[in-house]
N, C-alpha and C positions, 0 to 999 in steps of 0.2 A: 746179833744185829741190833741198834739203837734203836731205838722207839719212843714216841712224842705224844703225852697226851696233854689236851688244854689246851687253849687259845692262846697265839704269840700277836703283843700287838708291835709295832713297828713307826715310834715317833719320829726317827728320821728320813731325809728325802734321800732316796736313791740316787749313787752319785751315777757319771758315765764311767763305763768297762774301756777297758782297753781293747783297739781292736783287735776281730778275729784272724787267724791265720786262713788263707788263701784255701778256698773250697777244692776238696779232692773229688773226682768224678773218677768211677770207673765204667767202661765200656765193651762191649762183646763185637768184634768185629771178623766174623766168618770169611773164606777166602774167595765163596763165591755166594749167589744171594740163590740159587736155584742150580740141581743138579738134574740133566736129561737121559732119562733110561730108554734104550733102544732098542728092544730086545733083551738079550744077560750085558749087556754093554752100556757101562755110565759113562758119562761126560761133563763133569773131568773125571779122571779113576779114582781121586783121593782130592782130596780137603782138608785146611786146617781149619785153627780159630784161635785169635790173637787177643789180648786186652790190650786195650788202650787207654792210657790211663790221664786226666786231664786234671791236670793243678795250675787254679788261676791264670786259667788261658793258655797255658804252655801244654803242648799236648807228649809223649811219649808210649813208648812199645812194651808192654811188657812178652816175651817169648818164650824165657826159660823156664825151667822148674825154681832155677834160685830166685829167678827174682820174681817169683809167685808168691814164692815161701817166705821171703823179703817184706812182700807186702799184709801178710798174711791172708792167702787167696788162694781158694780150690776153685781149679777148673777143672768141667766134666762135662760129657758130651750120653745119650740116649739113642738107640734106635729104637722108633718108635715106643715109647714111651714106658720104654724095659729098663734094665741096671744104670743106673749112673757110673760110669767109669774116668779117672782122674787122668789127666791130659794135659802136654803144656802146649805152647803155641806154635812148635814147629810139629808135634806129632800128624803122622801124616794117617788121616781118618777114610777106611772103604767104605762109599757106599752100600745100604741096601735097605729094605722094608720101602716105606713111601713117607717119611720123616726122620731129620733128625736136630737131634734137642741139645742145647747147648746154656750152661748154667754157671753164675758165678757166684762161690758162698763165701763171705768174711765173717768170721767169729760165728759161725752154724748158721748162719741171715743168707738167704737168695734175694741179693741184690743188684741181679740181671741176668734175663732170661733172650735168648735168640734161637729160631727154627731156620731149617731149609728143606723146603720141599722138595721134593726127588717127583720130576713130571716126566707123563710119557707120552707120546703120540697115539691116537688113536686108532684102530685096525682102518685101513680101505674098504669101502663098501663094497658090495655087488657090479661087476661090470654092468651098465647099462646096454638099452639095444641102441644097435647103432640108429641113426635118423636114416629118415630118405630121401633121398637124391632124387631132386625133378629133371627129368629129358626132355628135351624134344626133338621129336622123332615123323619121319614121312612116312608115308603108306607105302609098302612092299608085299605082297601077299607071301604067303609061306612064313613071314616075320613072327617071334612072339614077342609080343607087348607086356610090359608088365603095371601090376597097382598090387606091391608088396606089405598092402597097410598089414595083413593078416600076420604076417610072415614076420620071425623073430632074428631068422639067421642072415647074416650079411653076406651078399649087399642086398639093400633094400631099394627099389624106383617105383616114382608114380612116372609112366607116361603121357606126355601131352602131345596128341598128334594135330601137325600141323597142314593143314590147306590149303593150297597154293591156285592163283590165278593166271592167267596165259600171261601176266607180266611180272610176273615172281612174286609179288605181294602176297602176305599171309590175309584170307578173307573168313578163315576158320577155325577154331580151336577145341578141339573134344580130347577128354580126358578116357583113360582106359577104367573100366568099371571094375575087372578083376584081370588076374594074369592068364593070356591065354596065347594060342598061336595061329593067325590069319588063316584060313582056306586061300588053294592057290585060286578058285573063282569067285571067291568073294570080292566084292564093289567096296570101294571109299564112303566109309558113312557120309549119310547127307541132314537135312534139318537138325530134329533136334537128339541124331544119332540113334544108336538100335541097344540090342543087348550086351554088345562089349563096349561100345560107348557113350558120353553123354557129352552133350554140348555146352561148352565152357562161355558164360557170357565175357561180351566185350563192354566194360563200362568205363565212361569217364567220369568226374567228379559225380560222387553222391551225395545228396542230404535226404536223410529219412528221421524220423522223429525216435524209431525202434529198430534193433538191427535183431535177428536171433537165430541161433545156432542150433546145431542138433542136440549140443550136450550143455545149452546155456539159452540163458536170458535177459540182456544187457539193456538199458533204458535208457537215452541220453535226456537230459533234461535240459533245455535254455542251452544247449550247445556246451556246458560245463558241468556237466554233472554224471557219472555213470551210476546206477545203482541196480547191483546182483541179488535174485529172487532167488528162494528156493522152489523146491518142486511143488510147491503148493500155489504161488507165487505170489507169498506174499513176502517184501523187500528186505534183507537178512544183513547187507553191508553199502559201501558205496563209496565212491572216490569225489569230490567236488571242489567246486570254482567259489561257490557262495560263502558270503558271510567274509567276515574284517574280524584278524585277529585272537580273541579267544573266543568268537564264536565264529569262526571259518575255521569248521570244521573239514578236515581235508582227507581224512580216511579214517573210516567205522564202520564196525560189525555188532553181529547183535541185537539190531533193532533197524524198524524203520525210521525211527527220530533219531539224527545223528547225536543230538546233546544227551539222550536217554542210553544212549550204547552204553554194555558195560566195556566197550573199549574204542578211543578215538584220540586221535593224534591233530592238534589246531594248528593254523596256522602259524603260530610263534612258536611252533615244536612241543608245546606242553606235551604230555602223553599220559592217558588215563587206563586204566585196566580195574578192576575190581577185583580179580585174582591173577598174578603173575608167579613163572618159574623161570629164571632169570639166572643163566651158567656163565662162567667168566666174572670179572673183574669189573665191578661201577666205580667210576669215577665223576663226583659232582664238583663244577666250582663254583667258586663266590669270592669275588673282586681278587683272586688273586689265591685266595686261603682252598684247598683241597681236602674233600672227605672221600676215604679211599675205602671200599667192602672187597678184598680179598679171599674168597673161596679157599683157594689152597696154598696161606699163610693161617687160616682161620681169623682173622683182623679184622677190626675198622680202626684204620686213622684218623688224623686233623695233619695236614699240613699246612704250614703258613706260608704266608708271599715269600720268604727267605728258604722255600724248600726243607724248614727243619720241622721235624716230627712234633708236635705238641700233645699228642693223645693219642693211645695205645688201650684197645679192648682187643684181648685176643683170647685164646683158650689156651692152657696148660694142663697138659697128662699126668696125673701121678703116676709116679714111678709103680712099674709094677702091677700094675692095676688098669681096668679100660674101662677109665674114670674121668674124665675132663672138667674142670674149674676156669671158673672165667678172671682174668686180671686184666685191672684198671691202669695206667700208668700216665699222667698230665705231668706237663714240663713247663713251666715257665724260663723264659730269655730276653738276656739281656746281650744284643748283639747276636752273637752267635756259642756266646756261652750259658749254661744253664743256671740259673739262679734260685729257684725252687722246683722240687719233684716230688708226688703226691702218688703213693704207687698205693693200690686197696684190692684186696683179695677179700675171700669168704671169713678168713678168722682173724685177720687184722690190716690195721692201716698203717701205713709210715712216711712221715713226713719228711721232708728234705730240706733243707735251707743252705743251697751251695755258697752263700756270700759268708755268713756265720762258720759251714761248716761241722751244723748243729742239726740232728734229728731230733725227732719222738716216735715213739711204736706204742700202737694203742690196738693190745688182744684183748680174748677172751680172759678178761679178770685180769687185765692191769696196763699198766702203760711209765713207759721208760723214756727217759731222756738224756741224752748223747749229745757234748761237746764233742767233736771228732771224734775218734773210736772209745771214750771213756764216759763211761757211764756215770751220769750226775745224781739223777735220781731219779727212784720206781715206787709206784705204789702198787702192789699186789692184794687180790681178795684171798685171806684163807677159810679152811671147809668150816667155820664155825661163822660165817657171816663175817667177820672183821677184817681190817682193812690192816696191811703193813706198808710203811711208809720206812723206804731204805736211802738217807744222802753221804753216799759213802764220801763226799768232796767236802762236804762240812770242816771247818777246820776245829780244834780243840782252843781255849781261852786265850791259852800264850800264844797262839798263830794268828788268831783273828785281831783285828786292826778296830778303831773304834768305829761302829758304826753296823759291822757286820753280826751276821747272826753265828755262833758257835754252840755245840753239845759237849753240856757237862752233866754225869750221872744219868747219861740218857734224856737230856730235858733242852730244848731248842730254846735259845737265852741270845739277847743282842747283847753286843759289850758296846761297855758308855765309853 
Protein backbone atom coordinates (compact mmCIF):
# COMPACT_ATOMS: atom_id res chain seq x y z
CA UNK A 1 0.00 0.00 0.00
CA UNK A 2 1.57 3.83 -0.96
CA UNK A 3 2.01 5.97 1.63
CA UNK A 4 2.59 10.02 1.85
CA UNK A 5 4.48 11.76 4.10
CA UNK A 6 5.16 15.83 4.13
CA UNK A 7 3.21 18.36 2.95
CA UNK A 8 1.94 18.77 -0.87
CA UNK A 9 1.56 22.18 -1.78
CA UNK A 10 -0.58 22.80 -4.99
CA UNK A 11 0.14 26.16 -7.18
CA UNK A 12 -2.29 25.47 -9.68
CA UNK A 13 -6.19 26.22 -9.90
CA UNK A 14 -8.40 23.32 -10.17
CA UNK A 15 -9.82 22.91 -13.39
CA UNK A 16 -13.81 21.76 -13.91
CA UNK A 17 -14.36 17.62 -14.05
CA UNK A 18 -16.26 16.14 -16.41
CA UNK A 19 -19.59 15.33 -15.58
CA UNK A 20 -20.94 12.65 -13.42
CA UNK A 21 -22.74 9.65 -14.71
CA UNK A 22 -26.51 9.51 -13.66
CA UNK A 23 -27.02 8.64 -9.77
CA UNK A 24 -28.05 4.91 -9.19
CA UNK A 25 -30.53 4.41 -6.40
CA UNK A 26 -31.46 1.21 -4.99
CA UNK A 27 -34.82 0.54 -3.38
CA UNK A 28 -36.73 -2.33 -1.16
CA UNK A 29 -40.14 -2.51 -2.29
CA UNK A 30 -42.31 -5.41 -0.19
CA UNK A 31 -45.56 -6.68 -1.78
CA UNK A 32 -47.59 -5.64 1.04
CA UNK A 33 -46.77 -2.93 3.69
CA UNK A 34 -48.74 -5.02 6.68
CA UNK A 35 -49.59 -8.60 7.05
CA UNK A 36 -53.07 -9.58 9.41
CA UNK A 37 -52.92 -12.60 11.68
CA UNK A 38 -56.18 -14.17 12.68
CA UNK A 39 -55.88 -16.71 14.54
CA UNK A 40 -52.99 -19.49 12.78
CA UNK A 41 -54.37 -17.60 9.58
CA UNK A 42 -52.29 -14.74 7.74
CA UNK A 43 -53.45 -12.46 5.25
CA UNK A 44 -51.96 -12.63 2.61
CA UNK A 45 -50.28 -16.41 3.21
CA UNK A 46 -47.07 -15.29 1.34
CA UNK A 47 -45.21 -12.12 0.36
CA UNK A 48 -42.53 -11.19 -1.55
CA UNK A 49 -39.95 -8.19 -2.04
CA UNK A 50 -38.70 -6.64 -5.11
CA UNK A 51 -35.61 -4.01 -5.68
CA UNK A 52 -36.19 -1.33 -7.47
CA UNK A 53 -33.67 0.10 -8.86
CA UNK A 54 -33.63 3.97 -10.00
CA UNK A 55 -30.93 5.46 -12.50
CA UNK A 56 -31.50 9.24 -13.21
CA UNK A 57 -35.08 9.24 -13.05
CA UNK A 58 -35.74 6.10 -14.97
CA UNK A 59 -36.91 3.59 -12.65
CA UNK A 60 -36.83 -0.55 -13.19
CA UNK A 61 -37.35 -3.99 -11.40
CA UNK A 62 -34.90 -6.04 -10.39
CA UNK A 63 -36.61 -9.79 -9.56
CA UNK A 64 -34.37 -12.45 -10.33
CA UNK A 65 -31.28 -13.92 -8.75
CA UNK A 66 -29.45 -12.95 -12.10
CA UNK A 67 -29.99 -9.76 -12.14
CA UNK A 68 -29.24 -9.49 -8.34
CA UNK A 69 -26.04 -10.95 -9.13
CA UNK A 70 -25.81 -8.57 -12.13
CA UNK A 71 -25.85 -5.87 -9.99
CA UNK A 72 -23.91 -7.13 -7.25
CA UNK A 73 -26.82 -7.41 -4.65
CA UNK A 74 -27.93 -9.71 -1.82
CA UNK A 75 -31.13 -9.83 -0.87
CA UNK A 76 -32.35 -11.34 2.55
CA UNK A 77 -35.24 -11.29 4.45
CA UNK A 78 -35.41 -12.17 8.89
CA UNK A 79 -38.18 -13.40 11.13
CA UNK A 80 -37.98 -11.43 13.78
CA UNK A 81 -34.72 -10.65 14.02
CA UNK A 82 -33.16 -14.22 13.61
CA UNK A 83 -30.91 -15.61 10.37
CA UNK A 84 -30.78 -13.60 7.46
CA UNK A 85 -31.70 -15.87 4.71
CA UNK A 86 -30.85 -14.95 0.72
CA UNK A 87 -34.01 -14.36 -1.49
CA UNK A 88 -34.73 -13.02 -4.93
CA UNK A 89 -37.92 -11.02 -5.77
CA UNK A 90 -40.24 -13.59 -6.77
CA UNK A 91 -39.42 -15.92 -3.83
CA UNK A 92 -42.54 -16.42 -2.30
CA UNK A 93 -42.09 -15.67 1.90
CA UNK A 94 -44.73 -17.44 4.94
CA UNK A 95 -45.44 -15.46 7.39
CA UNK A 96 -44.94 -15.90 11.06
CA UNK A 97 -43.34 -14.31 14.58
CA UNK A 98 -44.81 -10.63 14.72
CA UNK A 99 -41.95 -9.12 12.28
CA UNK A 100 -40.17 -9.31 9.37
CA UNK A 101 -36.92 -7.87 8.11
CA UNK A 102 -35.95 -7.27 4.73
CA UNK A 103 -32.18 -6.08 3.86
CA UNK A 104 -30.10 -5.04 0.83
CA UNK A 105 -26.19 -5.57 0.97
CA UNK A 106 -23.78 -4.28 -2.04
CA UNK A 107 -20.13 -5.07 -1.54
CA UNK A 108 -20.77 -6.31 2.53
CA UNK A 109 -22.60 -2.39 3.02
CA UNK A 110 -26.63 -2.58 4.25
CA UNK A 111 -27.69 -0.07 1.95
CA UNK A 112 -31.52 -0.61 2.61
CA UNK A 113 -33.41 -1.82 5.34
CA UNK A 114 -37.57 -2.44 5.10
CA UNK A 115 -40.08 -4.20 7.90
CA UNK A 116 -43.51 -5.62 7.87
CA UNK A 117 -45.36 -5.93 10.61
CA UNK A 118 -47.60 -8.97 10.94
CA UNK A 119 -50.83 -7.31 13.29
CA UNK A 120 -53.65 -8.94 14.90
CA UNK A 121 -56.93 -8.12 16.26
CA UNK A 122 -57.52 -8.02 19.66
CA UNK A 123 -59.71 -10.66 21.82
CA UNK A 124 -63.54 -9.51 22.47
CA UNK A 125 -64.29 -8.39 25.86
CA UNK A 126 -66.74 -9.62 28.28
CA UNK A 127 -70.35 -9.67 27.18
CA UNK A 128 -71.92 -6.78 28.90
CA UNK A 129 -75.37 -6.91 30.91
CA UNK A 130 -77.92 -6.20 29.03
CA UNK A 131 -79.77 -2.32 29.73
CA UNK A 132 -83.30 -1.88 30.88
CA UNK A 133 -86.08 -1.57 29.24
CA UNK A 134 -88.62 1.16 30.57
CA UNK A 135 -92.66 -0.06 30.56
CA UNK A 136 -95.44 1.41 31.07
CA UNK A 137 -97.82 -0.51 32.63
CA UNK A 138 -101.61 -0.16 34.30
CA UNK A 139 -102.75 -1.37 37.47
CA UNK A 140 -104.17 -5.14 37.60
CA UNK A 141 -103.96 -6.79 40.93
CA UNK A 142 -102.46 -10.21 40.94
CA UNK A 143 -99.76 -8.56 38.15
CA UNK A 144 -95.93 -8.58 38.89
CA UNK A 145 -94.16 -5.36 38.31
CA UNK A 146 -90.85 -5.21 37.94
CA UNK A 147 -87.46 -2.69 38.90
CA UNK A 148 -84.71 -5.21 37.60
CA UNK A 149 -81.84 -2.65 38.64
CA UNK A 150 -80.40 -5.55 40.97
CA UNK A 151 -80.75 -8.18 38.44
CA UNK A 152 -77.83 -9.26 35.95
CA UNK A 153 -79.79 -11.92 33.75
CA UNK A 154 -82.01 -10.66 30.76
CA UNK A 155 -84.49 -9.28 30.41
CA UNK A 156 -84.14 -6.50 32.50
CA UNK A 157 -87.51 -3.55 33.32
CA UNK A 158 -88.04 -0.69 35.29
CA UNK A 159 -91.85 -0.28 35.61
CA UNK A 160 -93.74 2.89 35.39
CA UNK A 161 -97.14 2.61 36.34
CA UNK A 162 -99.53 4.80 34.91
CA UNK A 163 -102.89 6.62 36.23
CA UNK A 164 -105.52 7.29 34.61
CA UNK A 165 -108.52 9.85 34.82
CA UNK A 166 -112.35 9.27 34.11
CA UNK A 167 -111.28 10.97 30.71
CA UNK A 168 -108.14 8.82 29.79
CA UNK A 169 -105.61 11.41 30.55
CA UNK A 170 -102.50 10.17 32.51
CA UNK A 171 -102.73 12.42 36.05
CA UNK A 172 -100.05 9.99 37.57
CA UNK A 173 -96.85 8.31 37.36
CA UNK A 174 -95.00 5.96 40.10
CA UNK A 175 -92.18 4.03 39.47
CA UNK A 176 -91.98 0.17 40.91
CA UNK A 177 -89.29 0.32 43.95
CA UNK A 178 -88.36 -3.30 43.54
CA UNK A 179 -89.84 -6.41 41.70
CA UNK A 180 -92.80 -7.81 43.26
CA UNK A 181 -96.31 -9.23 42.40
CA UNK A 182 -99.80 -7.00 43.32
CA UNK A 183 -102.26 -8.60 46.12
CA UNK A 184 -105.39 -9.49 44.45
CA UNK A 185 -106.94 -6.75 47.27
CA UNK A 186 -104.60 -4.47 47.11
CA UNK A 187 -105.60 -0.59 46.01
CA UNK A 188 -103.90 1.79 43.29
CA UNK A 189 -101.20 3.75 45.08
CA UNK A 190 -102.23 7.05 45.69
CA UNK A 191 -100.00 10.54 46.84
CA UNK A 192 -96.67 10.10 47.18
CA UNK A 193 -97.14 6.00 46.76
CA UNK A 194 -96.28 3.21 49.47
CA UNK A 195 -93.60 0.51 49.79
CA UNK A 196 -93.66 -0.86 46.02
CA UNK A 197 -93.99 2.50 44.76
CA UNK A 198 -92.72 5.96 44.57
CA UNK A 199 -94.18 8.87 42.80
CA UNK A 200 -92.40 10.00 39.69
CA UNK A 201 -92.53 13.81 39.40
CA UNK A 202 -94.04 15.74 36.53
CA UNK A 203 -91.83 18.74 35.63
CA UNK A 204 -91.54 21.20 32.88
CA UNK A 205 -88.66 23.28 32.01
CA UNK A 206 -85.98 23.67 34.99
CA UNK A 207 -83.49 26.14 36.06
CA UNK A 208 -81.68 25.38 39.25
CA UNK A 209 -78.12 26.76 39.96
CA UNK A 210 -77.13 22.77 41.22
CA UNK A 211 -78.53 19.49 40.15
CA UNK A 212 -77.14 16.32 42.28
CA UNK A 213 -77.43 12.71 41.97
CA UNK A 214 -77.11 9.75 44.29
CA UNK A 215 -73.61 8.82 42.82
CA UNK A 216 -72.57 12.48 41.70
CA UNK A 217 -72.15 16.02 42.17
CA UNK A 218 -72.54 18.30 39.14
CA UNK A 219 -72.41 22.42 39.42
CA UNK A 220 -73.50 24.44 36.72
CA UNK A 221 -72.03 27.67 36.70
CA UNK A 222 -73.27 31.03 34.61
CA UNK A 223 -75.32 28.30 32.57
CA UNK A 224 -71.93 27.22 30.87
CA UNK A 225 -69.92 25.55 32.81
CA UNK A 226 -70.14 22.01 34.61
CA UNK A 227 -67.73 21.06 37.12
CA UNK A 228 -67.42 17.35 38.92
CA UNK A 229 -66.42 17.19 42.79
CA UNK A 230 -64.98 14.46 44.40
CA UNK A 231 -66.28 12.86 47.45
CA UNK A 232 -64.73 15.28 49.61
CA UNK A 233 -66.10 17.86 47.41
CA UNK A 234 -63.83 19.67 46.55
CA UNK A 235 -63.78 20.46 42.40
CA UNK A 236 -61.54 17.42 40.55
CA UNK A 237 -62.57 18.21 36.62
CA UNK A 238 -65.11 20.30 34.55
CA UNK A 239 -66.34 21.04 31.14
CA UNK A 240 -66.93 24.85 30.11
CA UNK A 241 -68.19 27.74 28.00
CA UNK A 242 -65.66 30.36 29.41
CA UNK A 243 -62.73 32.12 28.32
CA UNK A 244 -61.51 32.80 24.22
CA UNK A 245 -59.10 30.72 22.77
CA UNK A 246 -56.01 29.42 24.45
CA UNK A 247 -57.42 30.28 27.62
CA UNK A 248 -61.10 28.76 27.01
CA UNK A 249 -60.33 26.06 28.62
CA UNK A 250 -62.93 23.50 27.53
CA UNK A 251 -62.19 20.09 29.41
CA UNK A 252 -59.95 19.54 32.58
CA UNK A 253 -59.06 17.22 35.35
CA UNK A 254 -56.97 17.45 38.02
CA UNK A 255 -57.55 20.61 39.73
CA UNK A 256 -59.95 23.20 40.55
CA UNK A 257 -58.09 25.92 38.34
CA UNK A 258 -58.60 24.81 34.78
CA UNK A 259 -55.15 26.41 33.64
CA UNK A 260 -53.38 24.51 36.63
CA UNK A 261 -54.69 20.88 35.45
CA UNK A 262 -52.11 18.56 34.70
CA UNK A 263 -54.49 17.96 31.90
CA UNK A 264 -56.95 20.33 29.59
CA UNK A 265 -57.88 20.55 26.19
CA UNK A 266 -58.54 24.70 24.90
CA UNK A 267 -60.56 25.80 22.81
CA UNK A 268 -58.31 25.84 19.48
CA UNK A 269 -57.71 21.95 20.44
CA UNK A 270 -54.35 22.50 22.10
CA UNK A 271 -54.10 19.48 24.51
CA UNK A 272 -52.03 19.38 27.55
CA UNK A 273 -51.24 16.39 29.87
CA UNK A 274 -48.11 16.14 32.07
CA UNK A 275 -47.88 12.44 31.62
CA UNK A 276 -49.50 10.58 28.69
CA UNK A 277 -49.63 6.65 27.40
CA UNK A 278 -50.71 7.09 23.92
CA UNK A 279 -51.36 3.56 21.69
CA UNK A 280 -51.74 3.73 17.86
CA UNK A 281 -50.25 5.84 15.50
CA UNK A 282 -49.74 10.05 15.76
CA UNK A 283 -49.78 11.93 13.10
CA UNK A 284 -48.81 15.85 13.35
CA UNK A 285 -49.16 18.28 10.34
CA UNK A 286 -47.62 21.54 9.34
CA UNK A 287 -48.44 23.43 6.10
CA UNK A 288 -48.63 20.44 4.27
CA UNK A 289 -45.15 18.50 5.52
CA UNK A 290 -46.18 15.32 8.06
CA UNK A 291 -44.47 13.91 11.20
CA UNK A 292 -45.54 10.18 11.43
CA UNK A 293 -44.81 8.07 15.20
CA UNK A 294 -45.59 4.52 14.18
CA UNK A 295 -45.69 1.94 17.17
CA UNK A 296 -45.56 -1.04 15.17
CA UNK A 297 -43.16 -0.08 12.34
CA UNK A 298 -40.95 1.18 15.34
CA UNK A 299 -40.66 4.78 13.31
CA UNK A 300 -40.84 8.41 13.07
CA UNK A 301 -40.99 10.10 9.70
CA UNK A 302 -40.97 13.54 8.05
CA UNK A 303 -43.19 13.50 5.08
CA UNK A 304 -43.28 16.35 2.69
CA UNK A 305 -46.09 18.21 0.74
CA UNK A 306 -45.09 15.72 -2.18
CA UNK A 307 -46.02 12.72 0.11
CA UNK A 308 -42.20 11.62 -0.20
CA UNK A 309 -40.36 10.33 2.79
CA UNK A 310 -37.44 12.81 3.98
CA UNK A 311 -36.56 11.20 7.31
CA UNK A 312 -36.41 7.84 8.79
CA UNK A 313 -35.65 7.06 12.75
CA UNK A 314 -36.54 3.63 13.22
CA UNK A 315 -35.01 0.69 15.16
CA UNK A 316 -33.09 -2.27 13.61
CA UNK A 317 -32.56 -5.94 15.38
CA UNK A 318 -29.35 -7.47 15.02
CA UNK A 319 -29.46 -10.45 13.69
CA UNK A 320 -29.55 -13.16 16.10
CA UNK A 321 -29.51 -11.41 19.05
CA UNK A 322 -32.66 -9.37 21.11
CA UNK A 323 -30.63 -6.27 20.55
CA UNK A 324 -32.18 -3.20 18.76
CA UNK A 325 -30.04 -0.07 17.38
CA UNK A 326 -31.50 2.93 16.17
CA UNK A 327 -30.93 4.31 12.27
CA UNK A 328 -31.05 7.64 11.04
CA UNK A 329 -32.00 7.91 7.23
CA UNK A 330 -32.58 12.01 5.64
CA UNK A 331 -33.16 12.33 1.99
CA UNK A 332 -32.96 15.22 0.15
CA UNK A 333 -35.24 15.83 -3.57
CA UNK A 334 -35.03 17.11 -6.29
CA UNK A 335 -38.63 16.73 -7.76
CA UNK A 336 -39.28 13.54 -7.01
CA UNK A 337 -35.87 12.10 -7.27
CA UNK A 338 -33.36 11.92 -4.58
CA UNK A 339 -30.48 13.97 -4.80
CA UNK A 340 -28.54 13.34 -1.42
CA UNK A 341 -29.08 10.72 1.43
CA UNK A 342 -27.48 10.80 4.90
CA UNK A 343 -28.08 7.34 6.52
CA UNK A 344 -26.23 7.34 10.46
CA UNK A 345 -26.15 4.45 12.70
CA UNK A 346 -24.19 3.82 16.16
CA UNK A 347 -20.77 2.97 14.40
CA UNK A 348 -20.82 5.09 11.24
CA UNK A 349 -22.26 7.60 8.78
CA UNK A 350 -22.55 7.51 5.11
CA UNK A 351 -23.15 10.02 2.84
CA UNK A 352 -24.92 9.95 -0.52
CA UNK A 353 -24.75 12.33 -3.38
CA UNK A 354 -27.14 10.83 -6.01
CA UNK A 355 -26.40 13.83 -8.72
CA UNK A 356 -22.29 12.94 -8.56
CA UNK A 357 -23.06 9.48 -7.80
CA UNK A 358 -20.30 9.77 -5.02
CA UNK A 359 -20.39 8.64 -1.32
CA UNK A 360 -18.11 8.84 1.80
CA UNK A 361 -18.45 6.31 4.90
CA UNK A 362 -17.05 7.70 8.10
CA UNK A 363 -16.39 4.59 10.96
CA UNK A 364 -14.89 3.81 13.78
CA UNK A 365 -11.16 4.67 12.70
CA UNK A 366 -11.52 5.81 9.17
CA UNK A 367 -13.55 7.07 6.39
CA UNK A 368 -13.66 6.25 2.59
CA UNK A 369 -14.65 7.77 -0.40
CA UNK A 370 -16.59 6.30 -3.54
CA UNK A 371 -17.09 7.48 -6.97
CA UNK A 372 -19.91 5.03 -7.85
CA UNK A 373 -18.93 1.63 -6.47
CA UNK A 374 -15.06 2.32 -6.68
CA UNK A 375 -13.22 3.32 -4.12
CA UNK A 376 -11.05 6.77 -4.38
CA UNK A 377 -9.80 7.02 -1.22
CA UNK A 378 -9.41 5.89 2.74
CA UNK A 379 -7.82 6.89 5.52
CA UNK A 380 -7.52 4.28 8.23
CA UNK A 381 -6.22 4.66 12.06
CA UNK A 382 -3.72 1.76 12.76
CA UNK A 383 -3.13 0.07 16.47
CA UNK A 384 0.16 2.24 16.81
CA UNK A 385 -1.79 5.71 16.70
CA UNK A 386 -1.04 6.32 12.95
CA UNK A 387 -2.82 7.22 10.24
CA UNK A 388 -2.85 5.30 6.55
CA UNK A 389 -3.91 7.08 3.83
CA UNK A 390 -4.83 4.57 0.72
CA UNK A 391 -5.54 6.59 -3.13
CA UNK A 392 -5.74 3.62 -5.09
CA UNK A 393 -7.19 6.01 -8.35
CA UNK A 394 -3.92 8.18 -8.23
CA UNK A 395 -2.46 7.71 -11.45
CA UNK A 396 1.57 7.05 -11.95
CA UNK A 397 3.80 10.07 -13.84
CA UNK A 398 3.21 8.90 -17.43
CA UNK A 399 -0.67 8.90 -16.92
CA UNK A 400 -1.04 12.06 -15.08
CA UNK A 401 -1.71 15.09 -17.34
CA UNK A 402 0.01 18.39 -16.25
CA UNK A 403 -1.59 19.93 -13.56
CA UNK A 404 -2.55 16.78 -11.73
CA UNK A 405 -1.27 15.15 -8.66
CA UNK A 406 0.57 11.56 -9.33
CA UNK A 407 2.72 8.89 -6.83
CA UNK A 408 6.22 8.14 -7.56
CA UNK A 409 8.41 6.06 -4.97
CA UNK A 410 5.33 6.32 -2.80
CA UNK A 411 5.60 10.27 -2.59
CA UNK A 412 2.36 12.38 -3.83
CA UNK A 413 4.12 14.99 -6.43
CA UNK A 414 1.96 17.42 -8.99
CA UNK A 415 3.39 17.13 -12.52
CA UNK A 416 4.25 20.53 -14.19
Amino acid sequence: MNSAQGKITVRRAAKAGNDGSDAVVYELRPSVSSVKKTGTTYTPASLTCHVQKIVGGVYSTLTTAGELTLEQLALQYAIDGGTYTSINGTTAITPSGSIIYFRLIKDTIVIATMSVPIVSDGTNGAEGIEGRAIRTVKWVPGETYHNDAPTASAPRYIDILLIFDASGAVTTRYQCVSTYTSGELETVPTGDGNAHWTKVNNMGPLYTPMFMADNGDITFLSSNQILVKKADGTVTAGVSGAGTGSTGYRFWAGSDVPGNAPFWVDELGHLHSIDADIQGKITAVFEGNKIMIDPETGSIKMINPNNIEILNIHFVKESGANNYYPMLRMRSYIDVNIATETVVSPDHITLYNAIYNASTEMGLGYISMYDGNTLKAEMRSTNNSKYTLFLPSLPSYSQAVSGELYVENGIIKQKQ
